[in-house]
N, C-alpha and C positions, 0 to 999 in steps of 0.2 A: 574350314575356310571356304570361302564364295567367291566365286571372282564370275563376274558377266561373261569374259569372256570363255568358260568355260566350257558353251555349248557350240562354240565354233565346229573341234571336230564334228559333230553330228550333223551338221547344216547338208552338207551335200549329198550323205545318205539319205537324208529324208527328201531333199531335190530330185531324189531317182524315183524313190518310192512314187512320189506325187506326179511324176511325168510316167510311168510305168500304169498308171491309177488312168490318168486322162485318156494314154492310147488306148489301155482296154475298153474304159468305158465309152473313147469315140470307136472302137470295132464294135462294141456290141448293140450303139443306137443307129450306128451305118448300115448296118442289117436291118434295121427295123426302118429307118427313115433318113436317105441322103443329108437332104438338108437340114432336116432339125439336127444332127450329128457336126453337119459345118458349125451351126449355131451355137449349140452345146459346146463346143471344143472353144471357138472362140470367148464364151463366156466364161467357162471356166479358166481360160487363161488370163485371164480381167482380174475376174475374181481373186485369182494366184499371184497376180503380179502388184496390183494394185497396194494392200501392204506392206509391203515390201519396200514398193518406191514412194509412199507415205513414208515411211522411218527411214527410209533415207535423205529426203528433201529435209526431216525437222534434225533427224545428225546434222546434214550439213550446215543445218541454219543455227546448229548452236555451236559447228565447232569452229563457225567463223563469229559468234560473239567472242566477245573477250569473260575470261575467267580470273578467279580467285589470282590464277599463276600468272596473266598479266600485269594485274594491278600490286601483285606481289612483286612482283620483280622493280617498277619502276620508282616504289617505295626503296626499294633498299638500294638503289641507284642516287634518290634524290637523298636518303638519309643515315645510311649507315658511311660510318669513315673510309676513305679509300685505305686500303691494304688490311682493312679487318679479316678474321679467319672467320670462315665461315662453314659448317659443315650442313649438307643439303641432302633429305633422303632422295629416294627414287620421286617420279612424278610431280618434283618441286620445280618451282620455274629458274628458268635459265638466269644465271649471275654471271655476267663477263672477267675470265680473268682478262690482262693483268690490274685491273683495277680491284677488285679481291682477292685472297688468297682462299679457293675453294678445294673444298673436299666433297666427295660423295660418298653413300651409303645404301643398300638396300633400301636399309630402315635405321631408325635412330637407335632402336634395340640391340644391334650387334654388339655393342658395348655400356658401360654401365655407367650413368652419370659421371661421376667422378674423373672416368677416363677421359674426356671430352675436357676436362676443366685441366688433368694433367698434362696434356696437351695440346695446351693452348688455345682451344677456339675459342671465341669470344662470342660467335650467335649459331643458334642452332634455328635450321628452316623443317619445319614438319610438313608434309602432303598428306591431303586428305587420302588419298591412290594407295598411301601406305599402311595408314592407322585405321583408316576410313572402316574398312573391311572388317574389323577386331568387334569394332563398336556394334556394329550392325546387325552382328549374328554372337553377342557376347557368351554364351554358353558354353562354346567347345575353345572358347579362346579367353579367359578368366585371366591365364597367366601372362599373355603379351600385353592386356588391358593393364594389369597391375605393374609393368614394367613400364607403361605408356606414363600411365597415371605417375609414376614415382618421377617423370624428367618435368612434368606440366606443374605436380604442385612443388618441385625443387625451387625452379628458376621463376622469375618477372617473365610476363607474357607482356612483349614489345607489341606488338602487330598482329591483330588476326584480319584475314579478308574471308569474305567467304558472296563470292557473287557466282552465276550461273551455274549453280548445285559444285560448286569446289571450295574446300576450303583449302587454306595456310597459315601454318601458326610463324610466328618468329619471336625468337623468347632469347634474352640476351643473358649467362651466365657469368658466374665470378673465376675467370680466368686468373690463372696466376699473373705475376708482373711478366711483361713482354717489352721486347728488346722498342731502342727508340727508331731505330732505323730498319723496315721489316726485310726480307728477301724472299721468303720461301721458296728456295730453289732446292731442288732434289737431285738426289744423286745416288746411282745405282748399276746393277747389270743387269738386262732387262728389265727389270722391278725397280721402283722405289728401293733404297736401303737405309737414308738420311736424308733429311730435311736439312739447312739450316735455316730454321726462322728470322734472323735477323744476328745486329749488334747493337754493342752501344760502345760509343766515346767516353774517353775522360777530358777528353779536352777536341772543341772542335778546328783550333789551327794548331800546327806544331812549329816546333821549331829546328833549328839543323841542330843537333849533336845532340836531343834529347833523347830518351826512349818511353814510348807512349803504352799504353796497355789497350788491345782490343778485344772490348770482352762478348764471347760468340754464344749463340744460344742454339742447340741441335735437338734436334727430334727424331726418334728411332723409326722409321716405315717397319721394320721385317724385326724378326726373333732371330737374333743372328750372335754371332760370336766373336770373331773377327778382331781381331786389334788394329784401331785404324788411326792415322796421323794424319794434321794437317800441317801443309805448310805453307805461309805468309812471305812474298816477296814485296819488297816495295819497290816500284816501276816507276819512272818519270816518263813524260811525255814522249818520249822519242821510243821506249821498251826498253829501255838497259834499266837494270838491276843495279838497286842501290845496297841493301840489305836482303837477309831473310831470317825467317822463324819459324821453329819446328815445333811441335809436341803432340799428345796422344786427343784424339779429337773431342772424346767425352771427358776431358780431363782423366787427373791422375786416378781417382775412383774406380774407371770404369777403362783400365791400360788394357787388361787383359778380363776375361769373361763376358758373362751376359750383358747387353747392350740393358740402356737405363729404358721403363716403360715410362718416363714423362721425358718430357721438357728438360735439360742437361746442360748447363752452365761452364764455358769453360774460358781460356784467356790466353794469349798468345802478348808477348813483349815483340814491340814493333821500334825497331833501332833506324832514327833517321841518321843519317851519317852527318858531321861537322862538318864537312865539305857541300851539303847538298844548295843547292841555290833556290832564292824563292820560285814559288810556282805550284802546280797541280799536278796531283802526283795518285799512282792508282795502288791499292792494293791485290795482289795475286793470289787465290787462294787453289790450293791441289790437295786432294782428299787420296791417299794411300789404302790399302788394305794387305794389311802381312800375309803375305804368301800366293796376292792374287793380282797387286801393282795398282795403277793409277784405278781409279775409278770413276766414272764418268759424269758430267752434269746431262740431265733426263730432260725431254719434254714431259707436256703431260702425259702423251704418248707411248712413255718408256722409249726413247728412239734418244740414243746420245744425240747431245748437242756441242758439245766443248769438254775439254781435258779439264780445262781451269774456271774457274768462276773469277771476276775482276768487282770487287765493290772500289766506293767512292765516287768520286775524287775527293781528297783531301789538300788541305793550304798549307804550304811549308813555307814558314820565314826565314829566311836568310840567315846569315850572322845582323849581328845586328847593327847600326852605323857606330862607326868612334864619335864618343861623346861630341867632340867640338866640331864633326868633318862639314856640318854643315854649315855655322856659324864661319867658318873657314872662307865657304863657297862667296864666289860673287851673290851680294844679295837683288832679290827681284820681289818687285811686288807685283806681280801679275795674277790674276783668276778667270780660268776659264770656265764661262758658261756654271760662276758659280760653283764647280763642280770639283775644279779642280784647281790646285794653285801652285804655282813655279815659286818658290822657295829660295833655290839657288842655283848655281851651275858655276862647270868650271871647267875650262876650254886647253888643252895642251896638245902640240905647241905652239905658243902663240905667234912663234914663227918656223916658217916652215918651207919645204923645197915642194915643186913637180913631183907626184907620184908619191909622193909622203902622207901615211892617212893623218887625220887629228881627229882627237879624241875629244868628244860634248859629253858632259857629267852634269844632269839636271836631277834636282832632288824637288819633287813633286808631294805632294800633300792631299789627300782626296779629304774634301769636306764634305763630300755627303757620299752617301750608301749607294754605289752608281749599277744600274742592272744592264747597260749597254755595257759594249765592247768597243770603246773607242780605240783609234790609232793617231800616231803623233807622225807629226813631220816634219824635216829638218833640211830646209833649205841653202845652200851655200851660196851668197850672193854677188856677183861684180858689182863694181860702181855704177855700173845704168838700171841694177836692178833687175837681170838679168840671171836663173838660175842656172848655176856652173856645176853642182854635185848635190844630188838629194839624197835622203832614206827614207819611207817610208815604212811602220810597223809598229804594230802592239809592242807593250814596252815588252823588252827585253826578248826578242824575238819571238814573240805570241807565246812565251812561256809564264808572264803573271797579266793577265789581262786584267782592264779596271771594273769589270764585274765582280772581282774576286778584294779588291780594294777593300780594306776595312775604313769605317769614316775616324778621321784623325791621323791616320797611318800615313807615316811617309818611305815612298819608295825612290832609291835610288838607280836609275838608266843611265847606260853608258849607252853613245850612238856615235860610231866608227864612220868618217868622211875620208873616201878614199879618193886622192887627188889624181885626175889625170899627169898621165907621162907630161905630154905636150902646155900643161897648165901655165897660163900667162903669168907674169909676178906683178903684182901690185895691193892693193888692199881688197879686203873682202868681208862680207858681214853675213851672220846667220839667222835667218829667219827661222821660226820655231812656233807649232799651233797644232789644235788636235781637230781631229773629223770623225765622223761617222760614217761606218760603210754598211752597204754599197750606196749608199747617197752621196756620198762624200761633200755630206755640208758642215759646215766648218763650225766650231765653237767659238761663241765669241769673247772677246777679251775684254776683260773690266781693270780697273785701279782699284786701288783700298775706298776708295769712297763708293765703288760701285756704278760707276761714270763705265758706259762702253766705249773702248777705244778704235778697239780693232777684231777683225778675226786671226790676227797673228802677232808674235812679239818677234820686236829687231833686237837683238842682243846689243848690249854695251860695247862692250869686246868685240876689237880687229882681229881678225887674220890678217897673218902679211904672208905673201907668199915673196919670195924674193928667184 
């Protein structure tokens, strides 16, 4: 094998020789003639230096053109998927994670086609810096050629670049099915030991009392042994634990002995509890190893980052309403901004003392697929119009915001008015409208005909305070 830089060591040996060369030869024409000796010496250091910083000036002027590895790189930036696996030998251009899931390699040879496919990658990047070398001087190297040859005529050649003497191949393979939601997060003790590549769903909202299946897809990093479990908490927004889920990580197959050489399929029952209430909710995950305790999430680094890995969030629906509770409700024809529509509500008590809260029960309807986070407002008002008691907040205390709204779906808000001690008795009405923050401008309010009324609705229904 050849590599340019080869003849580095010898550079500075031969640097002495050649200044060892000039002193004698400026002693021996300094004897014969001063000056021509000044001459001589100055010339021959011309002579010497001159090459030199010719092949340096055109290095630099080529290592500031752009090559094969730049135009490679912003190719597979503008056109491969975010979260593709990508495996990169040496001398290939730089790929950002975390918008891919990279690997690297000396060479693409350290493993055999197939292994690449069992494990998931889905495009393989060649450098010229790696194969380049094989071709060049093919005689003593016949065997890496035919190893080279066998991944080039397997796979489809995506992309080759080849500008200012570099090339790059990228050749996209038949990966097995991979998860829909990717993660590549590893996990180990100083080293890799597990990937998980990703999951997939059976279902992407759930519901309270159901139990879901999430099924996990793992990659072995190391030759290891180890019986290793994970285990799935499910966490609501605040971190208390609603459930959890245990089992052997590589599934039942693979409980005890050698760890699987591909890609490993396994699934975990995730139990939403009957009590849980709508909202967004995280899963927990903790990877064990018998005999050796928790094990750690890696940078790329190998440098722990976390005990637990957290995917999601996930949509938990509530129970779900009593058939009639809204037909029940006071009805309202209101719509805000389109977007949203007050359905009904119902106001308890409708009489009531100082210091007494009362309870607003609005049943909302999202018509359309909303990607803001609005908040609602709920004004309490005296006869001049005057606000006496407000709330301000995403429905149900920022735990189902209307980003997470399905269109058609109606959600049920209870909002708590707590009356002052000192509260004057007489009549009172509630104002009710949604805003956006931090601007805090208002949505405006239409009728069924679609006629704008207002940026807010006055409820039918008195409060009496007596």
């Amino acid at each position: 094998m050849r590599f340019d830089t080869t003849i580095l060591p010898i550079i500075p040996f031969l640097l002495i020789l050649a200044a060892q060369f000039i002193v004698r030869a400026f002693g021996w024409i300094e004897n014969k003639n001063a000056r021509a000796a000044r001459i001589t010496a100055l010339a021959a250091i011309i002579l010497l230096a001159f090459p030199m910083f010719r092949a340096d000036l055109d290095n630099n002027a080529r290592l500031l053109q752009p090559d094969a590895r730049d135009f490679a790189r912003a190719w597979i930036e503008s056109n491969l998927p975010p979260g593709s696996r990508i495996a990169l030998e040496s001398y290939a251009p730089y790929v950002p994670r975390p918008q891919f899931m990279v690997e690297g390699f000396e060479g693409m040879i350290e493993h055999p086609p197939k292994w690449y496919e069992q494990n998931g990658f889905e495009y393989l990047v060649f450098s010229y810096g790696s194969y380049g070398r094989f071709y060049e001087n093919p005689a003593p190297s016949a065997d890496f050629i035919a190893q080279y040859d066998a991944f080039f005529k397997r796979y489809s050649e995506t992309a080759r670049f080849n500008q200012n003497g570099y090339e790059v191949r990228v050749y996209k393979i038949g990966a097995p099915e991979l998860p829909t939601n990717r993660v590549a997060a590893r996990f180990g003790i100083y080293a890799g030991w597990v990937e998980l590549v990703g999951y997939d769903l059976r279902a992407l909202v759930w519901a309270s009392g159901e139990t879901q299946r999430i099924g996990f897809y793992w990659r072995a990093l190391a030759a290891r042994q180890e019986s290793l479990t994970v285990t799935a908490r499910v966490i609501d927004s605040t971190g208390r634990e609603l459930s959890f889920s245990r089992g052997p990580l590589f599934g039942d197959a693979y409980a005890i002995g050698a760890w699987p050489e591909s890609i490993a399929r396994s699934g975990l029952d995730i139990i939403v509890p009957p009590n849980a209430l709508s909202g967004l909710y995280r899963v927990q995950l903790e990877i064990n190893a018998e005999g050796v305790g928790r094990i750690p999430q890696l940078s790329y680094a190998n440098q722990p980052v976390s005990d637990k890995l957290f995917i999601g969030p996930f949509k938990v629906t509530g129970p779900p309403l009593a058939r009639d509770e809204v037909a029940k409700s006071n009805p309202v024809n209101a719509n805000f901004a389109k977007q949203i529509a007050l359905l009904g509500y119902t106001l308890s008590p409708p009489l009531a003392r100082a210091g007494d809260p009362i309870t607003l029960t609005c049943y909302w309807r999202a018509d359309l697929k909303m990607d803001e986070n609005y908040s609602v407002f709920v004004h309490l008002l005296d006869p001049r119009g005057a606000v006496r008691a407000q709330i301000d907040s995403q429905p149900r205390g920022g735990l189902y915001p209307t980003s997470i709204w399905d269109r058609g779906e109606i959600v049920r808000d209870d909002y708590v008015l707590k009356l002052p001690a000192d509260f004057a008795p007489g009549e009172y009405r509630i104002s009710i409208g949604w805003y956006a923050f931090p601007s805090l401008a208002r949505l405006g309010m239409s009728d069924s005909t679609g006629r704008l009324l207002d940026d807010h609705l006055i409820l039918d229904q008195v409060v009496t305070v007596k």
